[in-house]
C-alpha positions as a Markdown table, in Angstrom:
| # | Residue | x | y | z |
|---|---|---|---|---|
| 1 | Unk | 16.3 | 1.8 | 9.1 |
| 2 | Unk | 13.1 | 3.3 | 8.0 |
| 3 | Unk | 14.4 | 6.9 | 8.8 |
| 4 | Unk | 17.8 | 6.5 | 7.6 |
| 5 | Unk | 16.1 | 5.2 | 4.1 |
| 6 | Unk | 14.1 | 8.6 | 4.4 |
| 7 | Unk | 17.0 | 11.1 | 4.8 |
| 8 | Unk | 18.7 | 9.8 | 2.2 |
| 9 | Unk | 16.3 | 10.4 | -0.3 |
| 10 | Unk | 15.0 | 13.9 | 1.0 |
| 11 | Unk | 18.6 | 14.9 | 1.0 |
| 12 | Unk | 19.5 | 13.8 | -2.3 |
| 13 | Unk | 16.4 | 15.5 | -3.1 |
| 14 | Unk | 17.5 | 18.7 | -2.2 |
| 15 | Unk | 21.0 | 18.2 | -3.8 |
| 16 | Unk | 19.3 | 17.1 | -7.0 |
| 17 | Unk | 17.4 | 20.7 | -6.9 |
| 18 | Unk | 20.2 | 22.6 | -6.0 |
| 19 | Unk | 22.7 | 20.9 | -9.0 |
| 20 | Unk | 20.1 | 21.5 | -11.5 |
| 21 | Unk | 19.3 | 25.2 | -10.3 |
| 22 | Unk | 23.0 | 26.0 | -10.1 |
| 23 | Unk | 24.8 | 23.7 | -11.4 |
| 24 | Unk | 26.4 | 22.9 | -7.6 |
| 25 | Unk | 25.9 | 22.7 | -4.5 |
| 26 | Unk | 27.8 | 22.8 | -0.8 |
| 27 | Unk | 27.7 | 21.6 | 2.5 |
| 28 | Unk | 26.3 | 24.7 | 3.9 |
| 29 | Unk | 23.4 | 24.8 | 1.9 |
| 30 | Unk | 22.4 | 21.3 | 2.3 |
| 31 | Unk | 22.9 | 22.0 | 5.9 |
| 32 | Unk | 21.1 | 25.0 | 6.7 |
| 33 | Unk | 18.0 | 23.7 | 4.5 |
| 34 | Unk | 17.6 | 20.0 | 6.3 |
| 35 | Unk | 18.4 | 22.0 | 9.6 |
| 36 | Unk | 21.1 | 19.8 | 10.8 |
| 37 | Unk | 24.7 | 20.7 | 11.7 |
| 38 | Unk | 27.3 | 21.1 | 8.6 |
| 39 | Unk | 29.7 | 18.0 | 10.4 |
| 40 | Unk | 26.7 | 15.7 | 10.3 |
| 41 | Unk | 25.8 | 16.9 | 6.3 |
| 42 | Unk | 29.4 | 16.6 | 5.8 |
| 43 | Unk | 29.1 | 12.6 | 6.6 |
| 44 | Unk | 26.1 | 12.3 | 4.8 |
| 45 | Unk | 28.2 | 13.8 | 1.4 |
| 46 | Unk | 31.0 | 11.9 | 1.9 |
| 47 | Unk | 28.6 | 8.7 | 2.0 |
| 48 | Unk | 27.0 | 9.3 | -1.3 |
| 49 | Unk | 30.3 | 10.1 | -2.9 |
| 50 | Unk | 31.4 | 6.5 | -2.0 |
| 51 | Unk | 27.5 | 5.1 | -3.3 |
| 52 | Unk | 28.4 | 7.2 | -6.3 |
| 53 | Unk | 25.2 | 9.6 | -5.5 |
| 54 | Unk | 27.0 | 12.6 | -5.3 |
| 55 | Unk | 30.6 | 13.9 | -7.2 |
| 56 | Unk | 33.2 | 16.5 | -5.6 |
| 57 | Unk | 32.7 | 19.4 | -8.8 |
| 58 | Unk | 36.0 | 21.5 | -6.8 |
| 59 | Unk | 38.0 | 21.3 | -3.8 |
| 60 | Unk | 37.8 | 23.8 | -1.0 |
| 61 | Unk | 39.7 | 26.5 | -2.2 |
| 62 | Unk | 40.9 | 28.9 | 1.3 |
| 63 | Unk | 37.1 | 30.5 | 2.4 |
| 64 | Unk | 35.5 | 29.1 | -0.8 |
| 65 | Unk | 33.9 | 26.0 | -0.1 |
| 66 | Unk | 33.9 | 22.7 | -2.2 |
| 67 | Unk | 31.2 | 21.9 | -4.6 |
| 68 | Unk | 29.2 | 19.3 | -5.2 |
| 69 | Unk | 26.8 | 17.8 | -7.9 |
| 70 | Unk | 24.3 | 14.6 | -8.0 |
| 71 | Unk | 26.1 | 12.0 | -10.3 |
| 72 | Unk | 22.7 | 12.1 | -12.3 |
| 73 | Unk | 19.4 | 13.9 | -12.9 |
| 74 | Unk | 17.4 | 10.8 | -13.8 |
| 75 | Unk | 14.3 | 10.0 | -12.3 |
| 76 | Unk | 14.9 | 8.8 | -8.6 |
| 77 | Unk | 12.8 | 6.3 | -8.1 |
| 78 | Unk | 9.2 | 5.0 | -9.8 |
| 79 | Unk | 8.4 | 3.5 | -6.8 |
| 80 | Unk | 6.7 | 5.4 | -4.4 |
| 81 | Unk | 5.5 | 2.6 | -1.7 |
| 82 | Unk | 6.0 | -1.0 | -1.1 |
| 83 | Unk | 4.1 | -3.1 | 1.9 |
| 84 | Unk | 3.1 | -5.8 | 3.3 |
| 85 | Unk | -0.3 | -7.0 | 4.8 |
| 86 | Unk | -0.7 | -10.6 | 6.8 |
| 87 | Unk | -3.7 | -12.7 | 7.2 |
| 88 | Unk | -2.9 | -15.9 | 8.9 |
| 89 | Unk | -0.2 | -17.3 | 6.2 |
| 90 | Unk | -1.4 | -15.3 | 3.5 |
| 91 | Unk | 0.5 | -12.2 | 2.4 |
| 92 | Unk | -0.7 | -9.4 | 0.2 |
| 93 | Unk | 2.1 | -7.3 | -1.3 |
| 94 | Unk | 1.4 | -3.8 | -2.5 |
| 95 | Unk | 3.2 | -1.7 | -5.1 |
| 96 | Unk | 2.6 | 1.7 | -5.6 |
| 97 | Unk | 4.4 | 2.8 | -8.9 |
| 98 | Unk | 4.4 | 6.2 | -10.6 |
| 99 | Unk | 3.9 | 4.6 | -13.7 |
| 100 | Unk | 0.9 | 2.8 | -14.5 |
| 101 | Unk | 2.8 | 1.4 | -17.4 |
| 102 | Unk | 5.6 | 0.5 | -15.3 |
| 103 | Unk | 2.9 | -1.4 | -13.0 |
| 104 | Unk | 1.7 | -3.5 | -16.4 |
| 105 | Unk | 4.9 | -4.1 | -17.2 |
| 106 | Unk | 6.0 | -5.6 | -13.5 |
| 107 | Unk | 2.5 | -7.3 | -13.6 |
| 108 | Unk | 3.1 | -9.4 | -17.0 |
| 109 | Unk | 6.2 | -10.5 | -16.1 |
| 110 | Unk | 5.1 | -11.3 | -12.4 |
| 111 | Unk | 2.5 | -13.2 | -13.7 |
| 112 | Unk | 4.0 | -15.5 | -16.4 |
| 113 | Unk | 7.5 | -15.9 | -14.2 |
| 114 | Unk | 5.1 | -18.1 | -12.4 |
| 115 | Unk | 6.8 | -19.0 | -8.6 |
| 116 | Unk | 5.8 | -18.2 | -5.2 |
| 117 | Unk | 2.9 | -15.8 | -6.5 |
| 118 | Unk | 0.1 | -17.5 | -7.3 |
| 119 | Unk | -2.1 | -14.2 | -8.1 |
| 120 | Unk | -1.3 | -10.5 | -9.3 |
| 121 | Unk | -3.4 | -7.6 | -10.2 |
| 122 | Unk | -3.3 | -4.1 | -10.7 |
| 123 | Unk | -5.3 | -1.3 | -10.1 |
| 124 | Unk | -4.0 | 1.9 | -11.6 |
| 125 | Unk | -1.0 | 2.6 | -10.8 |
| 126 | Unk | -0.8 | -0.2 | -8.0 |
| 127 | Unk | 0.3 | -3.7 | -7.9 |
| 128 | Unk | -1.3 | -6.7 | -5.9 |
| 129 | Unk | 0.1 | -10.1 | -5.1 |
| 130 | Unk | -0.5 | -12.9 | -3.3 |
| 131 | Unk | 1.4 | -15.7 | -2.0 |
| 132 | Unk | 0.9 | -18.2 | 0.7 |
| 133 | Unk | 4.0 | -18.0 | 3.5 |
| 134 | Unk | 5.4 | -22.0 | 3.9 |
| 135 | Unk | 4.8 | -23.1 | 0.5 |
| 136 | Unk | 7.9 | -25.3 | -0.4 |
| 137 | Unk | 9.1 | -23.4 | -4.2 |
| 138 | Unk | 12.1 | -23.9 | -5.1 |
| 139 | Unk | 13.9 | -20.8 | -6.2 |
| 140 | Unk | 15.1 | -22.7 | -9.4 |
| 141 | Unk | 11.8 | -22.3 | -10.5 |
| 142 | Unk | 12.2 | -18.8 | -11.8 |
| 143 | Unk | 13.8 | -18.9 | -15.2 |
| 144 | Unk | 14.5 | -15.5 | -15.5 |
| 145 | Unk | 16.3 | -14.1 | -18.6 |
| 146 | Unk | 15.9 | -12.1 | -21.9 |
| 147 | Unk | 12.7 | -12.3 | -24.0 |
| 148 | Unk | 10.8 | -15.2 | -24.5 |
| 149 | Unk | 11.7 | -15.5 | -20.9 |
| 150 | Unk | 10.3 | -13.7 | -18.2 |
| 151 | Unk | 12.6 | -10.5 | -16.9 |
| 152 | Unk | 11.7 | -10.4 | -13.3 |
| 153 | Unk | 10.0 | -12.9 | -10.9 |
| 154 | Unk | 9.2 | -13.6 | -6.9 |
| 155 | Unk | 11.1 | -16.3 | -6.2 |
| 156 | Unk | 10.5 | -16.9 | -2.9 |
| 157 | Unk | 8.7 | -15.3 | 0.0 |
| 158 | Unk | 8.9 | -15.7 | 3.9 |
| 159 | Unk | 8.9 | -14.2 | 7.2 |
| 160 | Unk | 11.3 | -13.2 | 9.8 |
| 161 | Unk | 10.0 | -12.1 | 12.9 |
| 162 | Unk | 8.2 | -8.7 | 12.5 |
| 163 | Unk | 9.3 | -8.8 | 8.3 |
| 164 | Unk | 8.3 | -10.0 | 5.5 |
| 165 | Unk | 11.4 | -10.6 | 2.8 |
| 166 | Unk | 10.6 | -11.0 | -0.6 |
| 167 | Unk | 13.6 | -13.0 | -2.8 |
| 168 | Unk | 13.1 | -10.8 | -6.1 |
| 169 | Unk | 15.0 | -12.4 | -9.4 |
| 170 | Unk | 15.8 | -10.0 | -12.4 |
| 171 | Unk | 17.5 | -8.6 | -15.2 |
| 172 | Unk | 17.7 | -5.5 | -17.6 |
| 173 | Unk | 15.6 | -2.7 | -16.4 |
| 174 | Unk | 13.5 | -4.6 | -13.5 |
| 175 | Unk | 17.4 | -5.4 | -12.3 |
| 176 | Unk | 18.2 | -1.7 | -11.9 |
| 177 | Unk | 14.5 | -0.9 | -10.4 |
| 178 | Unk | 15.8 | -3.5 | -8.0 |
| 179 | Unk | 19.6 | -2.0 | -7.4 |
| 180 | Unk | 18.7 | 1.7 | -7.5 |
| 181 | Unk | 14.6 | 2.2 | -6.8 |
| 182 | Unk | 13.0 | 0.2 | -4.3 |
| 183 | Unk | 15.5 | 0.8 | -1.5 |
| 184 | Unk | 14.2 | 4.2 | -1.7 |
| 185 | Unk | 10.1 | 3.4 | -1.7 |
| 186 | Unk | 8.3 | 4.1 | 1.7 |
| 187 | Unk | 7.6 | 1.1 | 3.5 |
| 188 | Unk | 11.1 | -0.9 | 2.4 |
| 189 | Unk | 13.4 | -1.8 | 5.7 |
| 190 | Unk | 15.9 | -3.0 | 3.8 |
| 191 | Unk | 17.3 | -4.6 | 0.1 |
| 192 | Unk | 20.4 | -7.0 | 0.3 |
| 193 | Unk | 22.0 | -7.2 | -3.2 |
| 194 | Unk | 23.4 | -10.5 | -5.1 |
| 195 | Unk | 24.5 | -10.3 | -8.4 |
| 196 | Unk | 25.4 | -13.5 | -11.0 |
| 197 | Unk | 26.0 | -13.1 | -14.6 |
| 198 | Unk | 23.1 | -10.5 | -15.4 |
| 199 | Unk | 21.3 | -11.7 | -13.3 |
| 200 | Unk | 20.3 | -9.5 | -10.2 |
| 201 | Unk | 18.6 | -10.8 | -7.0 |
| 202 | Unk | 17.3 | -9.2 | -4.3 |
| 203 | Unk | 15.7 | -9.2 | -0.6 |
| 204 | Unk | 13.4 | -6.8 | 0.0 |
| 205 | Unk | 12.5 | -6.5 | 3.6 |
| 206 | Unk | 8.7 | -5.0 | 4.7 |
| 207 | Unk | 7.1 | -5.1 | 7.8 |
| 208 | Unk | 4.1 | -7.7 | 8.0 |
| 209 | Unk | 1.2 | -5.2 | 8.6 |
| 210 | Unk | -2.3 | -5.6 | 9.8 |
| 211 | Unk | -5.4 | -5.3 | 6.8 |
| 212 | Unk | -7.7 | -3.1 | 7.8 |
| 213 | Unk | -11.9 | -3.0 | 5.9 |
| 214 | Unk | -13.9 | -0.8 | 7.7 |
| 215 | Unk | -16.9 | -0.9 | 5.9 |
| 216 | Unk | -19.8 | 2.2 | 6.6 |
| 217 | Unk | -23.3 | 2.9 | 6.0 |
| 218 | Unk | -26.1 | 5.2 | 6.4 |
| 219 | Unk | -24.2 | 8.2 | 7.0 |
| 220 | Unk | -26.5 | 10.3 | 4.6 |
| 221 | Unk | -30.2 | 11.6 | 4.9 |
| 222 | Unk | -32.8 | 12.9 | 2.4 |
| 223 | Unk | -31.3 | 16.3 | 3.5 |
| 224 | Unk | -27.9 | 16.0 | 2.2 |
| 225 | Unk | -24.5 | 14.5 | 2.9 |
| 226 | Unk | -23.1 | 11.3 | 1.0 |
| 227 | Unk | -21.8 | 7.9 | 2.7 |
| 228 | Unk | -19.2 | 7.4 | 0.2 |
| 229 | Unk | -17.6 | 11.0 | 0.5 |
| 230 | Unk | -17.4 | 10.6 | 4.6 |
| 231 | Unk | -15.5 | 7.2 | 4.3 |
| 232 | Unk | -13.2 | 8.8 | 1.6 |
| 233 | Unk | -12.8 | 11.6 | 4.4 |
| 234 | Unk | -11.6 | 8.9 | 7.3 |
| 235 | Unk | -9.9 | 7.3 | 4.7 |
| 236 | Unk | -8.0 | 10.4 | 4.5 |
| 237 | Unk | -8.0 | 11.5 | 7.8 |
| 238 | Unk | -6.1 | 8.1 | 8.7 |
| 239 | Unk | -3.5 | 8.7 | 6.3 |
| 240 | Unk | -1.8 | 11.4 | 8.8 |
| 241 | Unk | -1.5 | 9.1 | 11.1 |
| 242 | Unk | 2.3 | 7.2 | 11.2 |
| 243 | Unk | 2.0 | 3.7 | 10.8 |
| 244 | Unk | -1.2 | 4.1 | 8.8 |
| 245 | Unk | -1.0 | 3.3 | 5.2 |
| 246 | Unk | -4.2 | 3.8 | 3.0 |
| 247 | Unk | -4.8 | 0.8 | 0.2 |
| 248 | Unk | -8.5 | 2.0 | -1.3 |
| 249 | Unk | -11.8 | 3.1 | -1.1 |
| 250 | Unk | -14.9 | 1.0 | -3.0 |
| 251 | Unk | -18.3 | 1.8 | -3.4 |
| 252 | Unk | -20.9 | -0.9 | -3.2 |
| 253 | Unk | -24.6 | -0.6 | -4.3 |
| 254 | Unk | -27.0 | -3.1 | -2.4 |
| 255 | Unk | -30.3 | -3.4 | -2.7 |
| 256 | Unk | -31.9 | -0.3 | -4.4 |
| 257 | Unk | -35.3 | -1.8 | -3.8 |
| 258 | Unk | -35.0 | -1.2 | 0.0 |
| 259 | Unk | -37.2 | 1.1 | 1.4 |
| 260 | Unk | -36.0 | 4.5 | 3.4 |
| 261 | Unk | -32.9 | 4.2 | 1.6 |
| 262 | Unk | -31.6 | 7.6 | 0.8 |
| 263 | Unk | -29.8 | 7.6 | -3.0 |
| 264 | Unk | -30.0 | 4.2 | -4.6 |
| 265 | Unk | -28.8 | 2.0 | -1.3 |
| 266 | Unk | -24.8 | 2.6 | -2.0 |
| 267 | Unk | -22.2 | 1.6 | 1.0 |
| 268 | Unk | -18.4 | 2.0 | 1.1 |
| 269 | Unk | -15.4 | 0.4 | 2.6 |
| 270 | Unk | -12.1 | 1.3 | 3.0 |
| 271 | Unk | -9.0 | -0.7 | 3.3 |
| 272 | Unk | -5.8 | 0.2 | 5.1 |
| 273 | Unk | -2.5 | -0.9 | 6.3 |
| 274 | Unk | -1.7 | -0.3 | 10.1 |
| 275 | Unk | 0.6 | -1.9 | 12.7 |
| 276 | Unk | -0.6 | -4.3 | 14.8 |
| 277 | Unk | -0.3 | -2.0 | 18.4 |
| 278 | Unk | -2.2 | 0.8 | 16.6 |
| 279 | Unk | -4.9 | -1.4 | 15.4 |
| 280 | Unk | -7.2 | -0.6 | 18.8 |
| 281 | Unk | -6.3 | 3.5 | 18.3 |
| 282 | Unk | -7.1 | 2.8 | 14.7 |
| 283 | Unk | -10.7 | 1.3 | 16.0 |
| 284 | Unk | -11.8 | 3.8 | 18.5 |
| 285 | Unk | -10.7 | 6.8 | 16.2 |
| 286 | Unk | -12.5 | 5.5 | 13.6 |
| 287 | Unk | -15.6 | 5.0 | 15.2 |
| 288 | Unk | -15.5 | 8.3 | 16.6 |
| 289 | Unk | -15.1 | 10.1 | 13.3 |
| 290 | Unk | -17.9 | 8.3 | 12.0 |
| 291 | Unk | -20.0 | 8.9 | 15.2 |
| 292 | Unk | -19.5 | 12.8 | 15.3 |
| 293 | Unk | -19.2 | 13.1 | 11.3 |
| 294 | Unk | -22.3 | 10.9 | 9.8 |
| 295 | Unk | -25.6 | 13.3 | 9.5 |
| 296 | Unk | -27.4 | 10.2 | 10.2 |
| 297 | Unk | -28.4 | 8.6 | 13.4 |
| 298 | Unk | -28.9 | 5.2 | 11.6 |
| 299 | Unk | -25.0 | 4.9 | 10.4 |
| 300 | Unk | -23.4 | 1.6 | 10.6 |
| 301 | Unk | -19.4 | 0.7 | 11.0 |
| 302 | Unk | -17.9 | -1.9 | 10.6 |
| 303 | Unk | -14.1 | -3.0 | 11.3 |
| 304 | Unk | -12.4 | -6.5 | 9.9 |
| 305 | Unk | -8.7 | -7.7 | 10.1 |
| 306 | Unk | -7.4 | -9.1 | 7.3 |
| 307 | Unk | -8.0 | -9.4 | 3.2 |
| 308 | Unk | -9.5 | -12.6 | 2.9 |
| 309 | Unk | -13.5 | -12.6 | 2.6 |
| 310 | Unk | -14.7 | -16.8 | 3.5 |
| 311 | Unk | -17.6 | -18.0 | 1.4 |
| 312 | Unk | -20.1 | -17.5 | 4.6 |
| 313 | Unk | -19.3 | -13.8 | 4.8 |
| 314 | Unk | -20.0 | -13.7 | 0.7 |
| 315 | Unk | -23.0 | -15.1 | 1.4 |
| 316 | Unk | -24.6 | -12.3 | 3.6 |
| 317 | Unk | -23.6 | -9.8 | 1.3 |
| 318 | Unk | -25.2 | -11.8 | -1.1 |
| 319 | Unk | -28.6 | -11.7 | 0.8 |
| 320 | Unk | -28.2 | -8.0 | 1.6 |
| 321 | Unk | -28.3 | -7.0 | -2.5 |
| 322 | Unk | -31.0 | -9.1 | -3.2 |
| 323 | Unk | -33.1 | -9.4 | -0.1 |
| 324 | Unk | -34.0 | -7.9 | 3.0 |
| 325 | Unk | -32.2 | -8.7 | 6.2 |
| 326 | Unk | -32.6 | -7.3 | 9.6 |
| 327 | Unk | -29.5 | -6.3 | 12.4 |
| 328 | Unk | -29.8 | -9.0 | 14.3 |
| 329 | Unk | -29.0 | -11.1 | 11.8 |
| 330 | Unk | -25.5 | -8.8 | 10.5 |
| 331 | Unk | -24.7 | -8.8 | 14.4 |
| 332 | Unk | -24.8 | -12.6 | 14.6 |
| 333 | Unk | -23.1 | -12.7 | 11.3 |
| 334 | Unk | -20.0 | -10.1 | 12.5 |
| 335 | Unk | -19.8 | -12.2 | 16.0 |
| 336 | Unk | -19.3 | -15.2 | 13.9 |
| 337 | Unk | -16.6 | -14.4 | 11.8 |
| 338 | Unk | -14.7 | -11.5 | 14.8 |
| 339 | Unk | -15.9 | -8.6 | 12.8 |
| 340 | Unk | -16.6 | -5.2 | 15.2 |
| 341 | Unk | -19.8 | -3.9 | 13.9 |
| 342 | Unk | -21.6 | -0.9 | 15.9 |
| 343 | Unk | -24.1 | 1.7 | 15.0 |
| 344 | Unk | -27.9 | 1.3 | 14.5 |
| 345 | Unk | -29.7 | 0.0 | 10.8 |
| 346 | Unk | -26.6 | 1.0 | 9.1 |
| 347 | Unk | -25.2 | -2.1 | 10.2 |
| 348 | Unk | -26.6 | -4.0 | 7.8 |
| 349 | Unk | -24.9 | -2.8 | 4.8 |
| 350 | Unk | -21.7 | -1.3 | 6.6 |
| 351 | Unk | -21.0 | -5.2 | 7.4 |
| 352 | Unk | -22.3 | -6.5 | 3.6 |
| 353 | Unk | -19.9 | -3.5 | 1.7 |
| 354 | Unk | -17.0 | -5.3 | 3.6 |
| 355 | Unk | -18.5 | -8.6 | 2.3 |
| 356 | Unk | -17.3 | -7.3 | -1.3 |
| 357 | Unk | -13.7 | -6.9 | -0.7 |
| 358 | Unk | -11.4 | -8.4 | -3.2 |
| 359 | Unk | -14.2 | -8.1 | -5.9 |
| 360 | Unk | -14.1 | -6.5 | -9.6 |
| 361 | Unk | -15.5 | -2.8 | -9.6 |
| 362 | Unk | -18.0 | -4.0 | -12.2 |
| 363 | Unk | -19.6 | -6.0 | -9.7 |
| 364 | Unk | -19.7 | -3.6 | -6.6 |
| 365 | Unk | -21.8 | -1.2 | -8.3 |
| 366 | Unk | -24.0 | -3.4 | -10.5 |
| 367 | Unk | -26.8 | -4.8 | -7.9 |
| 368 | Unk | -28.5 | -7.4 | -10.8 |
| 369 | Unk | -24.5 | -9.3 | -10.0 |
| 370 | Unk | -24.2 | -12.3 | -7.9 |
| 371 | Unk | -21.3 | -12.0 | -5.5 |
| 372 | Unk | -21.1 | -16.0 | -5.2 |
């Protein structure tokens, strides 16, 4: 379904390009730019003239061929990515909007419609939610509708098999994000439509993915080269690879009273979104980019499933910014809560930047802040 949803939109992309250049365009074209043969394009038009995509501007008229033009110019879609991450029967949901004022809006009105979600953020452009899979909500809880009422809502949120499916309740403009925008957002199987009254519901169908922190360390020297910069490398480097979708990169300061630190005793972590059978790959890559790219023999990695950080694991991050720790005690630490750690002294921190997941940035970089 995945690669369906993507043809569709790079196809209407191109028709979009050539209506507005043009003012038309024809099967050929379509054809010889996407590479495929003019019987297959051919389907493809004739399925967006019945989804009202695309409209027949003339008929074929003996060698002339028929034209063509997008129904509309607007905007395609403000949503660039929706996914899914799984940790036990928590779920993180991730929305990557174009608009950061589209992301405040959708964050508002998640947040006072209440229901399955019981927190939201967002980071830029991005919105985070939470919900806990099983909880009994009825649906009926959502009272979406027209100012003072909330305008769109999760209602409901469980899984099926290898999906996640979102029940999304809305109206006004969230209602046509819903109808005409999300179906087309990278990582979205699949959206089946209801409609009653004004009111529009939805669900949205994402794969339940596998969170990814891989926190690093002491990739640096006196000499030159920065740990943050070669994490925000891998995090890029990982981003080519399919089934790999990148959430963040933080940087955390620990203790700058440590001595042979290099620059003030800063770590970083990454988070990510991978499936499950390319979570090993995802590993041993990893560690090998760090291994052959770190300018430091003393580097650290370290390599956690899932978003949720237990008190315990708090607390040695906790000791790392305002103590002084040794490795065995982060090895003991990773082995007790199934974290892979490897490297030499950069284990230490590598393991205590993943300890700050899920925290404000205000107190990642400010080492006087408690993280408990």
């Amino acid at each position: 379904m995945t690669g369906v949803l993507e043809k569709r939109r790079e196809l209407l992309r191109l028709m979009r390009e050539c209506t507005l250049e043009k003012g038309f365009f024809t099967t050929v074209e379509i054809a010889e730019s996407y590479s495929i043969p003019r019987s297959t394009m051919q389907d493809w038009i004739n399925r967006l003239i019945e989804e009202k995509c695309v409209v027949l501007k003339e008929e074929q008229r003996g060698r002339t061929p028929a034209r063509y033009i997008t129904s509309t110019a607007l905007l395609q879609s403000a949503c660039k990515r929706i996914f899914t991450t799984v940790d036990g029967n928590r779920v993180a949901i991730f929305h990557h909007c174009m608009s950061s004022g589209c992301a405040g809006f959708c964050r508002y009105h998640h947040s006072i419609a209440g229901g399955i979600i019981n927190t939201v953020q967002r980071d830029g452009t991005i919105l985070i939610e939470y919900a806990e899979l099983g909880r009994d909500n009825p649906e009926n809880d959502l009272n979406i509708g027209l100012y003072p009422h909330p305008a769109v809502g999760v209602a409901a949120i469980r899984r099926s098999g290898e999906f996640i499916i979102q029940t999304i309740k809305s109206t006004g403009g969230p209602a046509y994000s819903l109808t005409d925008m999300m179906g087309t957002a990278k990582g979205v199987e699949k959206i089946d439509i209801s409609f009653e009254g004004n009111l529009v519901t939805g669900e949205v169908y994402t794969k339940a993915l596998t969170h990814v922190i891989i926190g690093i360390d002491d990739t640096d020297s006196k000499e030159g080269g920065a740990t943050f910069a070669l994490t925000l490398g891998l995090l890029q480097y990982l981003s080519k690879f399919e089934g790999v979708i990148p959430i963040s990169h933080r940087v955390v300061m620990l203790n700058p009273e440590i001595k042979n630190s290099t620059a003030g005793n800063f770590a970083s972590f990454i988070e990510l979104a991978v499936e499950q059978d390319d979570l090993e790959h995802i590993k041993e890559i990893s560690r090998r980019f760090i291994e052959e790219e770190s300018i430091s023999d003393d580097y650290g990695f370290a390599l956690k499933t899932g978003f949720l950080i237990p008190d315990s694991l708090r607390g040695y991050g906790n000791e790392v910014r305002f103590g002084e720790t040794d490795v065995s005690f982060a090895m003991k630490t990773a082995e007790e809560h199934g974290i892979y750690l490897t490297g030499k002294r950069g284990r230490i921190g590598a393991l205590a930047a993943i300890s700050f997941r899920g925290l404000d940035n205000d107190i990642l970089i400010n080492p006087s802040a408690a993280i408990l």
